[in-house]
Residue, then its C-alpha position, 0 to 999 in steps of 0.5 A: x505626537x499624541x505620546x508627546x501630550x501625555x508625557x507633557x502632562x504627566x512631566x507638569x506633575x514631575x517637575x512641578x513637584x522637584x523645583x525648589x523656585x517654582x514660576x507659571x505664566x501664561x497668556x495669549x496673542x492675536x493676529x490679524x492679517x489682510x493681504x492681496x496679491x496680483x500677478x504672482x509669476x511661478x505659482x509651484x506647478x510641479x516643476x513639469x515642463x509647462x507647469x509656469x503659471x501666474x497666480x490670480x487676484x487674491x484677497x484674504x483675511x486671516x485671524x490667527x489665535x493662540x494661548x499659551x502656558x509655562x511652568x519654570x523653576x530653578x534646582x538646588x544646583x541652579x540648573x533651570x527647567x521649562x515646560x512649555x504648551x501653546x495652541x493656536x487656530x487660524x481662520x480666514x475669511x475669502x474676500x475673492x476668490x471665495x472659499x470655505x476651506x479655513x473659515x471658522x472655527x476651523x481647527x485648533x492645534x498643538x502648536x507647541x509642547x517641550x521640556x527644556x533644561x540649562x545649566x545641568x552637570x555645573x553648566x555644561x549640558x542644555x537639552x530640550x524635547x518636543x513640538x517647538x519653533x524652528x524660526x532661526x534656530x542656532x542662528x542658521x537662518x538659511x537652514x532653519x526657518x519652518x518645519x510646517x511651510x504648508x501652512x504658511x506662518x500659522x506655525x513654524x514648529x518642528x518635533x526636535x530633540x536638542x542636546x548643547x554641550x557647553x565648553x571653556x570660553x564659550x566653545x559649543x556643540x549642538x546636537x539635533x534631531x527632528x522629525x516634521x509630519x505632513x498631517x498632524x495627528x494632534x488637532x481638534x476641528x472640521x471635517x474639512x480642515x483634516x489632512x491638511x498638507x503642512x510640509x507640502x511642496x504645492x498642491x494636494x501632496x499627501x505624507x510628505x513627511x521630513x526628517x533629519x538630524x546634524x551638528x553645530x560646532x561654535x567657536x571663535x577664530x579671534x574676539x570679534x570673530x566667531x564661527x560656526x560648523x555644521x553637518x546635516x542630513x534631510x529625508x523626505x519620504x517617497x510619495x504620490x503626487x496626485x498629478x504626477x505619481x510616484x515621486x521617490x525617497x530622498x536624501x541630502x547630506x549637507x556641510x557648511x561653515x559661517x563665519x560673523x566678523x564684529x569689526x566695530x560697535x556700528x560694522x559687522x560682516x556674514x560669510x557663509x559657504x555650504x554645499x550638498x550632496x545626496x540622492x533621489x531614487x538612485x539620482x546623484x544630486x549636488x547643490x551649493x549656496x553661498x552669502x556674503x553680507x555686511x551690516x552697519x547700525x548706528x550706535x547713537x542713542x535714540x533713533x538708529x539708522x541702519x543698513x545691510x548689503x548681502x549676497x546670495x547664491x543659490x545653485x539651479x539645475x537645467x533639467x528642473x523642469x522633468x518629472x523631477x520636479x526641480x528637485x536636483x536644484x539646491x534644497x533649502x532644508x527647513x529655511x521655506x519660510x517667508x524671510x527672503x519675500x512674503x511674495x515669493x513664497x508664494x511664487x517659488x517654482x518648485x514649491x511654497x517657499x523652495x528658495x533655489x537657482x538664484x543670483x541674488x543681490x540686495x540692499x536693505x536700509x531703514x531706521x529702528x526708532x525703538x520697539x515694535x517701531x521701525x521702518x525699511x527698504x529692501x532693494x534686490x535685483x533677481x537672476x537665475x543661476x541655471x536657465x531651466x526654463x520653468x519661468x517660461x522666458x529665454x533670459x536669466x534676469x528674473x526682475x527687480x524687487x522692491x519690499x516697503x515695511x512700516x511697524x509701529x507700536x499702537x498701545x502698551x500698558x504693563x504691571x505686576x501681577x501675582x498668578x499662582x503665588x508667582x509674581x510675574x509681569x502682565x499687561x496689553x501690548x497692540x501694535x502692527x505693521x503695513x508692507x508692501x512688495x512689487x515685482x517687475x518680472x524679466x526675461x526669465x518669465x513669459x510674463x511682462x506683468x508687475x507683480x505686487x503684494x500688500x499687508x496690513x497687520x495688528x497684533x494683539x498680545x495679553 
C-alpha cells in the first residue's frame, strides 16, 4: 500500500498537467457517536463447542475524524478523471468498561487513495485503482459492505481494481479484484494502536488477510426489469488463532443471480438466489442464500411514506461448533458490516459481522420527510436454519427483533466559494441520528435475558 501513496502523488502531478478543465475540492467530517449495549447473546467465541457467551454492560464514546481532497477534470474527448485521498482517526473515550486501547490520539490512517476515470474509448471503458469504499458496491449489498470489519464503521475501504465495459442499451460488464490486509502498513499513531486486526473474525487473529476477484453482468430481462450476474472468488489465508492454532487456508467460488422487477412508480420487487462451493484445508464446504423482498414508497410530494417486506436465508452447518469455527456455514464474503443490525454485529457466533444460519424475516416501514430526515421501524422474527448448538438453547428460534431510528437535519448552510481558481459549493451541514434495538432472545440461546442497543449520533460535515 506504501507503493500506492507514491503512485497517488506522483498521478496528482500527471494528471493535473493532462486535463483541459481542472476542479479541486476538499473538506472534512466529524462524528460522534455514543452507544451502550446489554445482554448481547453470542459474543464470537470461535465457534468451539462451549464458546456461547453474553456480552457485558458496554458504554462507548467514539469521535471519528476525517479530511478529505479531490482533483477532477475532464479531457478534449470528454473522457472525466478523479484522484481521490481521505484520512481519517477514530478515538474512543471508555465510560465502562475502562480501556485506553483507542484513546486519543490514537491513530491516523490512509482511509482512501484512487484514481478513477468514466467515458474512455468514446464511453465504453470505466476503471478505477486503489484504497476505496466497498459499502454497496455494484448494488450487491449482501456481497459487498466492508472490507475492514475489525474496525467497525471507522472504515469500509478495500484495495480494488475496478474495470466497466460499458454496451449498447446500457448492458454492462464489471470486472473486480481486491485484496484486504488484517494490519495496515499505512498509519501514523501509538504504540498501541499497531497491528490492529481489521479483517479479524473476533479476538486477537493475526494476518488474516482476504482477497478475491469476480464479474458482474447487468442487463435487463424487459424495461422495468433489470438484472444481474455475477461470479466470484474469496481467499483467506492460513492463520494462527491465539487459542485455537492453526486454522487453514480457504477458499470460496460463489455464483448468484438478482433480479429488480419496477412494476410501478411506488411497487418495486428484489429477487436474489446465490450459492457456493469452496474449500478448507481439503474440506468440502457448500452455502446457499437466498432474498425475496418487496418495496413500496409513496410517490406524492413532500413527506413520503414507505415500507418493505423481505426475506432471508442464510445457510448453517450442524458441525459449526468443532474447531472449524463455523466456517462450513454460509460465508457472507465482504457483506460483514452493520446493515442487517447494529447489534448483531456484535453478536454474531462466528465473527464480527459473520451474518450466516439464518431464517430471516422482516418488515420495515417509516416516513422520508426529506434530507438527513427520516424515521422507521423494523420488525424481524429470527430462526436458525441448522441447529448447531453455539446459542447454547435446544430450539431453533433465535428471538424477535425490533430496530427504531430517528434522523434528523440540525443545521445547513451553503455557498459558492472559489478554492484554487475552481468554483465549487462550500458550507456547514449538522445533523444526526438516535436508534435504538431490543432483542428478546429464544430458545436457540441459554439465555432469557432481552438484549438492547441505543445510539445517539451527530454528524458534522465542512
Amino acid at each position: 500500500m506504501k507503493h500506492l501513496v507514491s503512485t497517488g502523488l506522483f498521478s496528482f502531478i500527471l494528471i493535473g498537467s493532462a486535463l483541459a478543465d481542472i476542479d479541486f475540492n476538499a473538506g472534512a467530517d466529524l462524528r460522534i457517536r455514543q452507544e451502550i449495549m446489554d445482554h448481547l447473546p453470542g459474543l464470537p467465541g470461535g465457534g468451539r463447542a462451549g464458546s456461547f457467551a453474553v456480552r457485558k454492560y458496554t458504554n462507548w464514546i467514539r469521535f471519528r475524524a476525517r479530511a478529505w481532497g479531490e482533483i477532477k477534470g475532464v479531457t478534449q474527448n470528454e473522457s472525466t478523471w478523479r484522484l481521490y485521498t481521505r484520512v481519517a482517526d477514530e478515538c474512543k473515550w471508555y465510560v465502562k468498561p475502562w480501556n485506553n486501547a483507542n484513546t486519543f490520539p490514537d491513530e491516523l490512517i490512509l482511509d482512501n487513495l484512487f484514481l478513477e476515470a468514466k467515458d474512455l474509448f468514446d464511453g465504453l471503458l470505466d476503471f478505477s485503482i486503489g484504497r476505496q469504499d466497498m459499502l454497496f458496491l455494484y448494488g450487491l449489498d449482501h456481497i459487498f459492505v466492508d472490507g475492514t470489519p475489525g474496525d467497525g464503521s471507522r472504515t469500509t475501504y478495500s484495495d480494488m481494481v475496478r474495470v466497466g465495459f460499458n454496451f449498447e442499451d446500457d448492458r454492462r460488464l464489471d470486472l473486480f479484484a481486491l485484496y484486504n490486509f488484517d494490519d495496515s502498513d499505512v498509519r501514523w499513531g501509538t504504540d498501541r494502536s499497531k497491528h490492529r486486526g481489521l479483517t479479524s473474525l473476533g479476538g486477537a487473529e493475526p494476518d488474516m488477510d482476504d482477497w478475491g476477484f469476480g464479474a458482474i453482468w447487468s442487463d435487463k430481462l424487459a424495461e422495468n426489469v433489470p438484472y444481474q450476474l455475477f461470479v466470484m472468488q474469496k481467499n483467506t489465508a492460513s492463520y494462527r488463532h491465539p487459542k485455537y492454532g492453526k486454522r487453514p487456508r480457504s477458499q470460496r467460488e460463489l455464483v448468484g443471480a438478482k433480479v429488480m422487477p419496477r412494476l410501478d412508480e411506488e411497487w418495486s420487487l428484489q429477487l436474489e438466489a446465490m450459492g457456493q462451493v469452496g474449500d478448507a484445508g481439503g474440506k468440502t464446504l457448500y452455502g446457499a442464500s437466498t432474498y425475496a423482498g418487496a418495496n413500496w414508497k409513496s410517490a406524492r410530494e413532500g413527506w413520503k411514506p414507505f415500507a418493505k417486506f423481505g426475506y432471508e436465508y442464510k445457510s448453517g452447518s450442524k458441525d459449526a461448533a468443532t474447531a472449524d469455527g463455523g466456517h462450513g456455514t454460509w460465508d457472507p464474503m465482504w457483506a460483514r458490516g452493520a446493515v442487517e443490525s447494529e447489534m448483531f454485529l456484535y453478536g454474531t457466533h462466528y465473527g464480527v459481522g459473520w451474518w450466516s444460519n439464518c431464517h430471516y424475516p422482516k418488515l420495515t416501514m417509516g416516513v422520508d420527510f426529506g434530507k438527513y430526515h427520516k424515521v422507521s421501524a423494523q420488525f424481524a422474527p429470527i430462526f436458525a436454519a441448522t441447529q448447531d448448538h453455539l446459542g447454547g438453547g435446544n430450539g431453533t428460534f433465535k428471538g424477535f427483533q425490533t430496530f427504531l431510528r430517528y434522523d434528523f437535519p440540525i443545521f445547513t448552510n451553503t455557498m459558492r466559494q472559489d478554492i484554487f481558481n475552481s468554483e465549487t459549493e462550500r458550507g456547514v451541514e449538522v445533523f444526526g441520528h438516535v436508534l435504538a434495538e431490543f432483542f428478546n432472545p429464544g430458545d436457540y440461546y441459554e439465555t432469557d435475558k432481552p438484549a438492547y442497543f441505543v445510539r445517539w449520533q451527530v454528524d458534522f460535515k465542512f
